[in-house]
DRENROPA-579943 format. One record per residue (C-alpha): x, y, z; residue in three letters. Coordinates in Angstrom, 3 decimals. Example, Ala and Ser with C-alpha at 12.3 -4.5 7.8 and 13.67 -1.06 7.14 Angstrom:
<recs>
x,y,z,resn
12.300,-4.500,7.800,ala
13.670,-1.060,7.140,ser
</recs>
This chain:
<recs>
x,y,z,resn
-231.552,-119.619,87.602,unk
-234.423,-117.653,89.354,unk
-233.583,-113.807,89.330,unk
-235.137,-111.639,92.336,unk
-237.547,-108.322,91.449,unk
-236.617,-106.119,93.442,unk
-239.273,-102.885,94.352,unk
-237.778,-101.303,96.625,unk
-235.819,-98.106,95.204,unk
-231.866,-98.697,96.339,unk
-229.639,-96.646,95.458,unk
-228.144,-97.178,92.677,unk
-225.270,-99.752,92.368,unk
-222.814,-97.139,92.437,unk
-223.383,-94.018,94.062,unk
-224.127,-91.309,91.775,unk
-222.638,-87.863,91.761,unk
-224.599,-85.376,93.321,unk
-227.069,-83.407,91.171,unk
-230.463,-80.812,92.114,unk
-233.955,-81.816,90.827,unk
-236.454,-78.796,90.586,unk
-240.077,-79.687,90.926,unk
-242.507,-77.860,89.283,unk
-246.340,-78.501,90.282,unk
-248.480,-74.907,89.128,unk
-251.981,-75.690,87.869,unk
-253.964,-73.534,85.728,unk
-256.690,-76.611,85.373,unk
-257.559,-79.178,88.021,unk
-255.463,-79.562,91.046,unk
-254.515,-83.034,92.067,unk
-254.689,-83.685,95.326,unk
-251.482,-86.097,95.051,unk
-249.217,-83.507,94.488,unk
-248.334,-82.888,98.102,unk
-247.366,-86.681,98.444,unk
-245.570,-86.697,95.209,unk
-243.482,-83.251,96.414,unk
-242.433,-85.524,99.686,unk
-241.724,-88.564,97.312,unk
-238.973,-86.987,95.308,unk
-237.451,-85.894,98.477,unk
-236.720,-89.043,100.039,unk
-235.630,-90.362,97.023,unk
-233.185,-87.202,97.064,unk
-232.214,-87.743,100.231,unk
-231.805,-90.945,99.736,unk
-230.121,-91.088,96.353,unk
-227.595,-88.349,96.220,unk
-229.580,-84.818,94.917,unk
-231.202,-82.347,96.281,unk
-235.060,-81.126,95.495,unk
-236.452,-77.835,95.258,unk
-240.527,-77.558,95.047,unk
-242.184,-74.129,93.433,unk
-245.029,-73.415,91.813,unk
-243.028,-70.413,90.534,unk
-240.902,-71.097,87.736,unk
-237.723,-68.721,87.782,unk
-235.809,-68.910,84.125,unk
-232.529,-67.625,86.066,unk
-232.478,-70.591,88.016,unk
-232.960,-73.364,85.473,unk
-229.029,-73.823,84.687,unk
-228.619,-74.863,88.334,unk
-230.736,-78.498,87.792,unk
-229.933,-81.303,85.985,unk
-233.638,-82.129,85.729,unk
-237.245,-80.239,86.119,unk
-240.207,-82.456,87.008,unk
-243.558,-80.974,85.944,unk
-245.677,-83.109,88.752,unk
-249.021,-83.151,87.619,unk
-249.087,-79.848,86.539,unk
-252.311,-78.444,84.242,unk
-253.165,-75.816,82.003,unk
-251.548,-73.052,80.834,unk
-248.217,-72.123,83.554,unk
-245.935,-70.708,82.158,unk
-245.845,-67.343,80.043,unk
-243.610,-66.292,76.703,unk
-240.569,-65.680,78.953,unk
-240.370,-69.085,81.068,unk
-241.162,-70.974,77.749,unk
-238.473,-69.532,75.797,unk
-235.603,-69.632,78.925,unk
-237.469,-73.401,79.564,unk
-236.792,-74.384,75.988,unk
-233.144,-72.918,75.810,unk
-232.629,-75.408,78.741,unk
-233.866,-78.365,77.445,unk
-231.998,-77.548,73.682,unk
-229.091,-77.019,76.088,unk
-229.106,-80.380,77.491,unk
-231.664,-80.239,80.333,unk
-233.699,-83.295,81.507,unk
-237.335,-83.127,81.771,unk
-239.474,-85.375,83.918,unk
-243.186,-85.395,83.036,unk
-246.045,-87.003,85.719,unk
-249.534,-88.014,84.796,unk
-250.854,-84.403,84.237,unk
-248.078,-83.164,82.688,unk
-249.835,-84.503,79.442,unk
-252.801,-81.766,80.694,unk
-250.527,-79.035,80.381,unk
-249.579,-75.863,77.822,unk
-251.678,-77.618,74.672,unk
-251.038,-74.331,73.005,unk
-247.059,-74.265,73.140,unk
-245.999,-76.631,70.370,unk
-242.673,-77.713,71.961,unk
-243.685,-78.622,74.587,unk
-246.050,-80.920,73.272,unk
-242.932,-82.280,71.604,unk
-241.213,-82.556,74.498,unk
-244.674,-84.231,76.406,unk
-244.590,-86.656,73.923,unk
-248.577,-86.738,73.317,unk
-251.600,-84.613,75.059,unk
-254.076,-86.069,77.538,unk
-257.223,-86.366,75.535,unk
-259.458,-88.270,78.314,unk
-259.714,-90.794,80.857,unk
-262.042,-93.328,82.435,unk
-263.014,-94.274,86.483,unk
-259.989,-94.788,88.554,unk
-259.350,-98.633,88.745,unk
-256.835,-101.735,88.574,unk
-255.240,-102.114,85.409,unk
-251.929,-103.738,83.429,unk
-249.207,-102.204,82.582,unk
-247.108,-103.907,80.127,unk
-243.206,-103.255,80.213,unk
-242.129,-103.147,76.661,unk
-238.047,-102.478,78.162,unk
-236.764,-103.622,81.345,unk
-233.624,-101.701,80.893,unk
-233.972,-98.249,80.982,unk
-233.627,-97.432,84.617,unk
-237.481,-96.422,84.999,unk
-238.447,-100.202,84.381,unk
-235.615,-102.531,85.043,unk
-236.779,-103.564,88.452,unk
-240.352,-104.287,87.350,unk
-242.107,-107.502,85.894,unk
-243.424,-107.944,82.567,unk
-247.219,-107.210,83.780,unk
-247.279,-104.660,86.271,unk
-250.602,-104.295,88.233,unk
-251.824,-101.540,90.037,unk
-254.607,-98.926,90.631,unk
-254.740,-95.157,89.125,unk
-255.961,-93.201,86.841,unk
-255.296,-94.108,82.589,unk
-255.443,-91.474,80.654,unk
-255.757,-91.690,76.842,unk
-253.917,-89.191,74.624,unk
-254.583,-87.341,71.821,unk
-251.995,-88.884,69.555,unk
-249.965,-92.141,70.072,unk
-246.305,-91.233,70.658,unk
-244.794,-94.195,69.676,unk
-243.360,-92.801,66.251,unk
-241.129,-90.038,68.202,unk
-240.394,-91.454,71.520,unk
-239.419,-95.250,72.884,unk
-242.389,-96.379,74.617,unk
-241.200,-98.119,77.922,unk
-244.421,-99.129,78.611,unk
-248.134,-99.740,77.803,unk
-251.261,-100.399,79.045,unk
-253.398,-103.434,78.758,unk
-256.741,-102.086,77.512,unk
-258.377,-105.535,78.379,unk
-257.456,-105.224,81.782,unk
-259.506,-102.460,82.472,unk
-262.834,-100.150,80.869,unk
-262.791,-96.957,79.223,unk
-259.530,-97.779,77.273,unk
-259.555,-95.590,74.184,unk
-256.117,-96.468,72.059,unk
-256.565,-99.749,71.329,unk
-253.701,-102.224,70.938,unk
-251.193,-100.071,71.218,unk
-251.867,-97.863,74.311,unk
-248.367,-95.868,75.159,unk
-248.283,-95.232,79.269,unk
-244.690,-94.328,79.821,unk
-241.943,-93.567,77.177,unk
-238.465,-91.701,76.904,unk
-237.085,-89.213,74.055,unk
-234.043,-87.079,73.535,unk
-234.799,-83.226,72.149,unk
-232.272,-81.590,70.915,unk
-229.459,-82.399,73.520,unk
-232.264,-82.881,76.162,unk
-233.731,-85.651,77.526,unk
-237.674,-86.252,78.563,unk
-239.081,-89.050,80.651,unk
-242.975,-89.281,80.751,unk
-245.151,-91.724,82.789,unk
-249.025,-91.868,82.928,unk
-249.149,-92.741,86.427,unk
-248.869,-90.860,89.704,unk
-253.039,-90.025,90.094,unk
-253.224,-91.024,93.275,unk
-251.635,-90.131,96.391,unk
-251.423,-94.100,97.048,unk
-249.222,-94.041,94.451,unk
-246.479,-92.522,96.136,unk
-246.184,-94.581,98.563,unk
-245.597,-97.695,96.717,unk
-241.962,-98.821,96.242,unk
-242.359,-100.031,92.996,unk
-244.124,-96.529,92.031,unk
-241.095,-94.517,93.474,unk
-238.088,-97.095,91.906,unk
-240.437,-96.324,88.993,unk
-239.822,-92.533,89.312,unk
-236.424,-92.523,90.282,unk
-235.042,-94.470,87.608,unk
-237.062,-91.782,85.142,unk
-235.455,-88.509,87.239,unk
-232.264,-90.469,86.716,unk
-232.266,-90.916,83.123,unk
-233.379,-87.346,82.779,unk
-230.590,-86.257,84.492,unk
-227.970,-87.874,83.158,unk
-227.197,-89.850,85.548,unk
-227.975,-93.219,84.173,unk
-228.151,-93.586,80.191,unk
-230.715,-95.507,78.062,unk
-231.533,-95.595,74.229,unk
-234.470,-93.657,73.667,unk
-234.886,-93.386,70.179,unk
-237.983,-93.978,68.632,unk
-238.134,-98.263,68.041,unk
-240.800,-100.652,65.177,unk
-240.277,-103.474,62.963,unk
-238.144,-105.124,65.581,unk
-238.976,-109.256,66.178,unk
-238.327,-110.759,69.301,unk
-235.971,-113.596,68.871,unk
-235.801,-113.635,73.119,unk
-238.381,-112.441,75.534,unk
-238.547,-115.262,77.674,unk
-238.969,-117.910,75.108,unk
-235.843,-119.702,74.264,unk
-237.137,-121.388,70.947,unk
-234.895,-121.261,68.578,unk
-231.793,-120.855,71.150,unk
-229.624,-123.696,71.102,unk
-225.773,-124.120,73.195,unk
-222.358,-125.007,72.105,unk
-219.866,-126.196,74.470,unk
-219.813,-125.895,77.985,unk
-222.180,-124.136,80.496,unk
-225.048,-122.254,79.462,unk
-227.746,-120.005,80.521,unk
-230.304,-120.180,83.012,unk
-233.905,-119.001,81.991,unk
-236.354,-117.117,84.401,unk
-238.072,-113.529,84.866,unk
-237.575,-112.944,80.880,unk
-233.800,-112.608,81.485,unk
-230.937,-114.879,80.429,unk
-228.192,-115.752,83.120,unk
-224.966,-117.065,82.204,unk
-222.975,-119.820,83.737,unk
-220.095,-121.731,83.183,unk
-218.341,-121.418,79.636,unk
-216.764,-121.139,77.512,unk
-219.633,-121.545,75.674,unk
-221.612,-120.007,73.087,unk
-225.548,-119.343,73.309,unk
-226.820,-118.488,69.691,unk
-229.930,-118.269,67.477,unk
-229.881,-121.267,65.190,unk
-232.988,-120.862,63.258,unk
-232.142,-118.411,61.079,unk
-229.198,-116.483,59.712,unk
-228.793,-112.751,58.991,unk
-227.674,-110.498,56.273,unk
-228.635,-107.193,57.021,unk
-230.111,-106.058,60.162,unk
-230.054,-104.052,63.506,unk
-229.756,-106.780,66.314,unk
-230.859,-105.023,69.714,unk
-230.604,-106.392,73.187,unk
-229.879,-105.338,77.123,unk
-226.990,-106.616,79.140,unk
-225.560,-106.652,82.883,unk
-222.421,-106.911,84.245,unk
-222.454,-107.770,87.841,unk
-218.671,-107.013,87.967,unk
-215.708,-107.243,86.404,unk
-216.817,-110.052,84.130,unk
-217.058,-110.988,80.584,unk
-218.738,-112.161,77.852,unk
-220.058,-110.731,73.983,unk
-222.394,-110.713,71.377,unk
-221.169,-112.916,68.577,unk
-221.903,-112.028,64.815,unk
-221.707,-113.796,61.467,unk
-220.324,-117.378,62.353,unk
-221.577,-120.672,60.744,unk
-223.586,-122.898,62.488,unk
-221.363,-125.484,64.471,unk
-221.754,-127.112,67.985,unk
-218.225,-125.935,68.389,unk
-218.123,-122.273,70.268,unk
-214.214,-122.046,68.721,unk
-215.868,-121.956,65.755,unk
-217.389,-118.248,66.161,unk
-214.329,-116.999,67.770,unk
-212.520,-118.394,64.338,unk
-215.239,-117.314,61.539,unk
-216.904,-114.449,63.009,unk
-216.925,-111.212,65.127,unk
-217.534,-110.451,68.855,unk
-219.068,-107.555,70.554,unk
-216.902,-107.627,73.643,unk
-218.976,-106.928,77.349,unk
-216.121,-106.616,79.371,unk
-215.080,-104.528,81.860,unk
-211.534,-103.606,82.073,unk
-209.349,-105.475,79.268,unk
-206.934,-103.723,76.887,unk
-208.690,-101.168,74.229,unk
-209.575,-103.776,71.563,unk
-211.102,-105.842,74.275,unk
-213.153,-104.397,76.531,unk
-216.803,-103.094,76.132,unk
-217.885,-102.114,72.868,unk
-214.531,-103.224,70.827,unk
-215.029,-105.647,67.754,unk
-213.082,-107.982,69.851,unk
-208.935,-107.778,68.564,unk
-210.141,-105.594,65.459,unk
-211.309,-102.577,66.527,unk
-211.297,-100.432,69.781,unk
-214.352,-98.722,70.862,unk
-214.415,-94.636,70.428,unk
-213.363,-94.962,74.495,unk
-214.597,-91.345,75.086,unk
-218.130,-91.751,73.679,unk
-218.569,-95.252,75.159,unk
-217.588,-94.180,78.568,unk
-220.066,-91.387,78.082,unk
-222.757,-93.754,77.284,unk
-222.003,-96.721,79.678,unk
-223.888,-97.818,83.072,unk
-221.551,-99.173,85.603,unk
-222.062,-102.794,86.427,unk
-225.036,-103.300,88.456,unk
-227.152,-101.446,85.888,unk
-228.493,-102.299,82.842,unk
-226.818,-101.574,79.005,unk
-228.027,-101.476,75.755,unk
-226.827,-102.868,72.572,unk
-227.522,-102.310,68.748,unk
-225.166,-103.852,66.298,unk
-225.968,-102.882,62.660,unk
-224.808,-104.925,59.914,unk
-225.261,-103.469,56.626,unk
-223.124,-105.481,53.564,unk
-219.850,-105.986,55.393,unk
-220.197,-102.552,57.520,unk
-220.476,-102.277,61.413,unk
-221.917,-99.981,63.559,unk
-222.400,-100.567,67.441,unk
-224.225,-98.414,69.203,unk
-224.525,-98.443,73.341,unk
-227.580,-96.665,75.284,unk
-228.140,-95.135,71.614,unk
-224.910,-93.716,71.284,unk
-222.440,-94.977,68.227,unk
-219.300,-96.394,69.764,unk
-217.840,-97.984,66.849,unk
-217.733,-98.179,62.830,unk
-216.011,-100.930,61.982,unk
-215.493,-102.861,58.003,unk
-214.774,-105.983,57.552,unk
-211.948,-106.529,54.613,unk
-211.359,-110.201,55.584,unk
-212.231,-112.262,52.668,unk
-212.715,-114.778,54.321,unk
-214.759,-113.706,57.175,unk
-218.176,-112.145,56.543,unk
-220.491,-110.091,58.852,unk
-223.553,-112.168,57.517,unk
-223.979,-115.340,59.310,unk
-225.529,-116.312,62.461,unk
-226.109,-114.081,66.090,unk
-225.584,-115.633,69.725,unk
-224.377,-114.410,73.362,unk
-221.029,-116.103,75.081,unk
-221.343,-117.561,78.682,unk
-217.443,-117.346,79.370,unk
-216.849,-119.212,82.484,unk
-217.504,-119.882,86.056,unk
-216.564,-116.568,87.247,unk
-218.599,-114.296,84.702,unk
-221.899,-113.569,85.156,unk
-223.746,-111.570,82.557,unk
-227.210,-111.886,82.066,unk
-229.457,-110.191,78.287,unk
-232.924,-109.256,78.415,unk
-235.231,-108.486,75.168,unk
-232.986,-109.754,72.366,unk
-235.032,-108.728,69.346,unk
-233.923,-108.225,65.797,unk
-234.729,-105.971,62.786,unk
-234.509,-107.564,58.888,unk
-232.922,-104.408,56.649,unk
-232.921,-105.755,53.697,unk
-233.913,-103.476,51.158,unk
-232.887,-100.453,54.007,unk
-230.086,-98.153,53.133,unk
-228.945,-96.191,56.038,unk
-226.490,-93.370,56.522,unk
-225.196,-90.196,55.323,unk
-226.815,-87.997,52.216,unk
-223.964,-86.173,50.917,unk
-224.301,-83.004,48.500,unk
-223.165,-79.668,47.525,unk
-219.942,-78.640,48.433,unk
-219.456,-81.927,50.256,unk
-222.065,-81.376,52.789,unk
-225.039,-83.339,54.216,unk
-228.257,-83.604,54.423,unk
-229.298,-82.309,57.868,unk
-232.631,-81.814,60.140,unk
-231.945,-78.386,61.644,unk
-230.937,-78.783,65.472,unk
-231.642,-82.558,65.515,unk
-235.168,-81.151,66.338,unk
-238.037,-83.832,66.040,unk
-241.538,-81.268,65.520,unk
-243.116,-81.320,62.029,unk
-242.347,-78.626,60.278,unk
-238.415,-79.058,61.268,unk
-236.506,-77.207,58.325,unk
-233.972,-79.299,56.555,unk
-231.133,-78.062,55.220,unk
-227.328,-78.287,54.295,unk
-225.012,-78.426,57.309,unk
-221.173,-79.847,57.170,unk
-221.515,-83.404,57.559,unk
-220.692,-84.516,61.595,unk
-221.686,-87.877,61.762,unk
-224.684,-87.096,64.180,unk
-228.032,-88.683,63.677,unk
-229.236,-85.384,62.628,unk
-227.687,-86.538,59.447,unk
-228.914,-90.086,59.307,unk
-231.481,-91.120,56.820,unk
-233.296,-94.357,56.401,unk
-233.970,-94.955,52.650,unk
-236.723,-97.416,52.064,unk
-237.475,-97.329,48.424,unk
-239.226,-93.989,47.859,unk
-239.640,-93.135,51.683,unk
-236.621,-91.419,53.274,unk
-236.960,-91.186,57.524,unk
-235.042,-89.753,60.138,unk
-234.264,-92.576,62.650,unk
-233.722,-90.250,65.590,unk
-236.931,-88.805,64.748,unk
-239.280,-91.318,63.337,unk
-240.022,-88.686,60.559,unk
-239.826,-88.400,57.105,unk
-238.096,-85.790,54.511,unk
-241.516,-84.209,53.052,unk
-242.390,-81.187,50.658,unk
-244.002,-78.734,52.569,unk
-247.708,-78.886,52.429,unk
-247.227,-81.504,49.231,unk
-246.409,-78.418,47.653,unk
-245.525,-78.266,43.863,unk
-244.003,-75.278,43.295,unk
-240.186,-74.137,42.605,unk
-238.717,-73.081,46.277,unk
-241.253,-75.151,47.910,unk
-239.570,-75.863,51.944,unk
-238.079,-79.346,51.971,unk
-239.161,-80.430,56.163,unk
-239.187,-83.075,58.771,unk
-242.875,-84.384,58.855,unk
-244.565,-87.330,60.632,unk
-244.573,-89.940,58.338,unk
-247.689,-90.257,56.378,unk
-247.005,-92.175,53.288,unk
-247.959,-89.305,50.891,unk
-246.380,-88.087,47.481,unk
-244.838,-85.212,49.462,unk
-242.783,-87.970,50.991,unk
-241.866,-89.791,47.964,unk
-238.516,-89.406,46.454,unk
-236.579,-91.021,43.502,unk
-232.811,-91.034,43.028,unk
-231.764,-91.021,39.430,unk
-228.635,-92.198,37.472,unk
-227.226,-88.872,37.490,unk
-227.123,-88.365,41.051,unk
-230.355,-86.134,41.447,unk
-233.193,-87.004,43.642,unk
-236.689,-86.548,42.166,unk
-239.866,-85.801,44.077,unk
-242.079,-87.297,41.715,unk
-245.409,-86.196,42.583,unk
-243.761,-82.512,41.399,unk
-241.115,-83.782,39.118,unk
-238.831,-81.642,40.904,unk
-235.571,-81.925,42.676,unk
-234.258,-81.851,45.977,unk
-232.023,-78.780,45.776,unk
-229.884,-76.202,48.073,unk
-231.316,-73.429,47.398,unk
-229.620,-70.116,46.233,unk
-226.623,-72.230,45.337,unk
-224.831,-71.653,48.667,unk
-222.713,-73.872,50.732,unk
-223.547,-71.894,53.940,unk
-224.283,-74.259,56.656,unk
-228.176,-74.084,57.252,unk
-228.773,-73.225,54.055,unk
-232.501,-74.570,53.291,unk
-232.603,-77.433,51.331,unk
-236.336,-76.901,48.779,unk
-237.661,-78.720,45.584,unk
-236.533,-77.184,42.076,unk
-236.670,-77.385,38.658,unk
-234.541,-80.562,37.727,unk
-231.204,-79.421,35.887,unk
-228.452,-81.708,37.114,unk
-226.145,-79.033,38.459,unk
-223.971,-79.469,41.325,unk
-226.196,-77.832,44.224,unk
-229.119,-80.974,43.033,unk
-226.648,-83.587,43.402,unk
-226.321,-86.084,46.292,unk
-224.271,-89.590,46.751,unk
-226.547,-92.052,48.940,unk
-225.671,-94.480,51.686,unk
</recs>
């Protein structure tokens, strides 16, 4: 079943509530030439999309509260002073979107949030020219409507850093498509990332003044003002180790029962049913399964987990669980429920959710016999199974219901975490481990903070190496620093003995490169109290129960 690409920016599939973009294009550096076209861009889309624009080249902190999202377009240099950086940071920390164009990455290199917020720095580029852009996720609004390859002509910049390991990278460029490539393999061009309660889109394109005339271009910028501003959700939390088990290839795949799914433009389309579409080459244990899904309507279908093989698609309804896509259905069957067992958290999923039309996105975490599912990177639902009978281990596979549902998955890829404990880090006083403000810049402090379930308080242990998913960073000793009341941080993973730590028999975890202890410091259950290394004693402010 053929699926048409469409690149012409629509509105979206239903309408969105009215919001005001502010577009920001001061230069301190080199003035694009584009930026006129670009300004004119964003206001058909307004007009045509439901907000408003305002253009300045003046940045007024007063009025920042009154958008949902800024767009720096092509901006350079140094713009703004002490006072619009602080009220500029307040919104973003807030819950401000920021929209970053080409140049953006040429801006403030001396104001270390917002290179945070940027994602990387512009550190050169080659000759204007046709190149490849390769769409890593063709979910997030930004990229949904294009292809897998996307050709066109502007100007590639390289950056100073690759941002892959604090941002989800939407998009990259193919380096043998063009010259003067300077990244290699892995050559981020557009990505998304969350900052504090903020959200930041960034694309490399937008050089040219062509640029904004093309359809695909301006669907292409739309979708990333949208996200930004809340108005359509995506996961954009830093993503590696995951293994495609669907990207267009359907080895592997095989159908039970009825129906079935047709197979073009990477994306799977269901049909007929009840049947049952599921990986049979392997089973799972432990493991983060991730993959995008569409509704057209009111329809249905799920993700089904931990069955044993069978040609019979009774047989996962029986032995396993289902991820219900639905609609409208009663609480413990409609989108995100484990399907009869356990209602979604209705509040957060309806947060989360893109109405049908638009795409979703999916992670289902199986760890032992615990469930987590998590829409547009949001947890919707902690279920554990108690079933002796049933397991959560088992096999993975996506239901074509029947004639009249159509739901179609893109990018089903899957993550082995065996050997991966993830979760809470609970110590003194019954508190958690906690990177200050969900904030993802090295140097982050890390401290004690009542435990809320956020991912602020989430830690991936991987023998000695403990990382902050929603980060990509790692729980480090400041400066690999030896000494009692030496800062515990957030730092960019590096693989060095500041980064290595030990948990004991008796509950204490040992940096062993100083053979001391992680430790609240002062012995004080305040929340934010700063969590350092310490002499080793085994008293209650060193002691800490692991995922």
């Amino acid at each position: 079943m053929a699926l048409a690409i469409s690149l012409v920016p629509t509105p979206a599939a239903a309408a969105d509530a009215a919001y005001d973009v502010l577009v920001f294009s001061k230069t301190a550096g080199f003035r694009h030439d584009s930026i006129a076209a670009g300004i004119q861009a964003i206001r058909d889309l307004g007009a045509a999309n439901n907000f408003t624009v305002t253009a300045t080249e003046s940045l007024n902190a007063a009025d920042l509260p009154k958008y949902e999202a800024v767009v720096f377009l092509n901006t350079t240099g140094d713009v703004l002073d002490a006072a619009q950086q602080t009220a500029f940071e307040s919104y973003i920390r807030g819950g401000g979107g920021f929209v970053g164009v080409h140049a953006a990455a040429d801006t403030e290199y001396d104001w270390p949030f917002y290179g945070d917020l940027v994602g990387a720095w512009f550190a050169s580029h080659p000759a204007i020219q046709q190149a490849t852009v390769k769409i890593e996720d063709r979910a997030q609004a930004a990229t949904a409507h294009l292809p897998q390859s996307w050709t066109r002509t502007d100007e590639w910049y390289n950056y100073r850093t690759n941002p892959r390991g604090t941002a989800h990278v939407l998009a990259t460029l193919d380096e043998g498509s063009y010259s003067g490539g300077g990244m290699g393999a892995d050559h981020p061009h557009v990505w998304c990332k969350t900052v504090s309660s903020g959200r930041s889109f960034y694309t490399g394109g937008g050089h040219t003044v062509e640029s904004y005339a093309d359809p695909a271009f301006r669907a292409h910028l739309l979708g990333g003002i949208r996200y930004a501003a809340g108005r359509s959700h995506a996961d954009c939390r830093p993503e590696t180790g995951y293994t495609p088990l669907y990207n267009g290839s359907t080895t592997g795949w095989s159908q039970a029962g009825p129906g079935g799914f047709g197979n073009a433009d990477a994306t799977l389309s269901s049909f007929g049913g009840m049947g049952l579409y599921w990986y049979s080459a392997r089973q799972y244990t432990d493991y983060s399964l991730k993959l995008d899904w569409k509704m057209t309507g009111d329809d249905n279908s799920g993700v089904f987990i931990g069955f044993p093989a069978s040609p019979d698609p009774w047989s996962a309804v029986d032995n396993g669980y289902e991820i219900q896509i639905d609609a409208t259905d009663s609480a413990d069957r409609t989108t995100g429920s484990v399907y009869t067992f356990k209602g979604a958290d209705a509040a957060a999923r309806d947060a989360a959710l893109n109405p049908p039309g638009e795409w979703n996105g999916y992670e289902i975490r199986v760890e032992g016999e615990h469930l987590q599912v998590f829409l547009n990177g949001v947890k919707i639902n902690d279920f554990t199974n108690t079933d002796p009978v049933r397991s959560l281990a088992g096999y993975v596979g996506i239901q074509n219901h029947g004639d009249a549902d159509h739901v179609s998955f893109r990018n089903v890829r899957i993550k082995d975490l065996a050997g991966v404990r993830t979760g809470r880090v609970v110590g003194f006083a019954n508190k958690c481990l906690d990177v200050n403000g969900g904030a993802t810049a090295d140097g982050t402090k890390i401290q004690l903070w009542t435990c809320n379930g956020s991912g602020a308080q989430t830690w991936a242990i991987n023998g000695q190496v403990w990382r902050n998913p929603q980060s990509g960073k790692c729980l480090d000793v400041s400066g690999g620093g030896t000494a009692n009341g030496t800062k515990v941080q957030l730092w960019t993973c590096n693989g060095s003995g500041a980064q290595n730590w030990v948990a004991y028999p008796d509950k204490t975890v040992r940096n062993p490169q100083s053979g001391r202890c992680l430790d609240v410091s002062e012995v004080k259950s305040d929340d934010g109290q700063q969590i350092h290394i310490w002499d080793c004693l085994a008293a209650a402010n060193q002691l800490w129960t692991l995922p």
